[in-house]
Steps between C-alpha positions, in 0.01 A plus 500: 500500500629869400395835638198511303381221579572578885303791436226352321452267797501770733258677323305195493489419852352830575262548242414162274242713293706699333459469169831432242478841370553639824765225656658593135521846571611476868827263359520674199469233225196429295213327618573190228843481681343505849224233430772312343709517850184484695402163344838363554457600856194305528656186298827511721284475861641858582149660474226152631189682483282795565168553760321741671615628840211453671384619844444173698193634764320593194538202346348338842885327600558767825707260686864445426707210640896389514500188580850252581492126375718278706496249299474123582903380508342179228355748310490494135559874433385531140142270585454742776551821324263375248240454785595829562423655138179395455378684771348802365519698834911488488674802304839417557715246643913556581743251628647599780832444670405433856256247708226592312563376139234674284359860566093565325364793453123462526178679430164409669169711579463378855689316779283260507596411109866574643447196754369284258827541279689425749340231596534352152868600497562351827311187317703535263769164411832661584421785720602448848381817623410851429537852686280757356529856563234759397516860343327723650580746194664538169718809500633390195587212309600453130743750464715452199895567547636737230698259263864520425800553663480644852591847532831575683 
């Protein structure tokens, strides 16, 4: 990836809307040459998708959940996090260095649906245990980091 491509990510990242003509403009090329790059993007993996930011409470999920995996030590990892995927309440799952091996991110409406997924996790084959911990409140989360080299 060059500059322009750097830039056309950034760019990206904070507004996937813009049109070619006006990425084009912004990194100074045509917008041919930019929907050439931005395919190639896509192709490569760089860019994986685009969706709407949406504001969970209106969307009924108001409850957001980390929750740690310990997982079972005969676990089969890969048939676990598979569990794990189908499970439409999970956003995002990290492996962690640590007792707790996997870290979700999870959306719910109520506590009461919260329980019940964790009830299924801790039914879950491979899952030892779980520690949740609630958000009270967002202050912010999917903040993109400028792209490129750090500033000095």
């Amino acid at each position: 990836m060059d500059a322009i491509d750097l830039s056309l990510v950034d760019l990206l990242r904070s507004n996937a809307r813009l049109s070619y003509a006006e990425l084009a403009r912004q990194v100074g090329l045509s917008a041919p040459a930019v929907h050439e790059r931005v395919g190639k993007l896509e192709s490569s993996g760089v860019v994986r998708g685009y969706r709407a930011d949406v504001e969970p409470e209106a969307i009924g999920l108001g409850v957001t959940a980390l929750i740690g995996i310990v997982e079972d030590s005969g676990a089969d990892s890969d048939d676990m996090l598979e569990s794990l995927r189908v499970l439409p309440e999970i956003e995002s799952c990290y492996f962690m260095a640590g007792v707790e091996s996997f870290l979700l991110k999870a959306r719910v409406g109520t506590i009461a649906e919260l329980e019940q997924l964790i009830v299924r996790l801790n039914r879950t084959p491979g899952v030892a245990s779980t520690r949740t911990a609630i958000a009270l409140s967002t202050k912010w989360e999917n903040r993109p980091q400028p792209v490129g080299p750090s500033p000095a």
